[in-house]
Each structure stands twice: as C-alpha cells, then as structure tokens.
C-alpha positions in Angstrom: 0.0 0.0 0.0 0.9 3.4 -0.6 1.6 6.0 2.1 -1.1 8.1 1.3 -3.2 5.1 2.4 -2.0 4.7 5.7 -2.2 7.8 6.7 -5.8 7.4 5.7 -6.4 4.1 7.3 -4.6 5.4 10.7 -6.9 8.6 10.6 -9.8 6.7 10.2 -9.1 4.3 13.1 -8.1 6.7 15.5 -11.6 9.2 14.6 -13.3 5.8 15.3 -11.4 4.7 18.3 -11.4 8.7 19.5 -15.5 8.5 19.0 -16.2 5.3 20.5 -14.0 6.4 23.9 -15.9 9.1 24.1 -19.1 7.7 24.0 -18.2 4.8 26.4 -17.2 7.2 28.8 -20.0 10.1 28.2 -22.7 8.2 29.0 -22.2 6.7 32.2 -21.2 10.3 33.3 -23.9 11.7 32.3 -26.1 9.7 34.1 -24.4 9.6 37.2 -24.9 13.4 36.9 -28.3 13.4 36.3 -28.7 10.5 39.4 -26.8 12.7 42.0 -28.8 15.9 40.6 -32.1 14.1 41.3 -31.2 13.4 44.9 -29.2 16.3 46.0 -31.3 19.1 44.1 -34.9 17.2 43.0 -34.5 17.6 39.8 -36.1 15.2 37.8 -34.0 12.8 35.2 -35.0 14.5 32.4 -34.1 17.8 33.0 
C-alpha cells in the first residue's frame, strides 16, 4: 500500500477509536450526573 493510504487508514481508526472512547465514557457520566442531581437538588431525570 501506498503511504497516502495509511495515513488514511490510521486517521480513520483513530476518529473511530477517538468517538467510541468518548461515547463509552460520556454516557455513564452523564447519568451519574443526572442521578446525584435528582437526589441532591430534586430535579427530575430528564431535566
């Protein structure tokens, strides 16, 4: 393969691996948040 490509292919993976982190870890924060919001403040979950 050329280099062009795998520069492109090494891109690519990272964006994806980059993306998929940040989900992974986004979402249990987020409702944690939301779960310690609800009990300390009353606000509902889907506030």
């Amino acid at each position: 393969m050329s280099i062009g490509m795998w520069i492109i292919c090494i891109v690519g993976g990272l964006a994806g691996a980059l993306s998929t982190a940040y989900l992974m870890i986004s979402f249990p924060v987020i409702i944690v948040w939301k779960i310690y919001r609800r009990f300390k403040f009353g606000c509902t979950l889907f506030d």
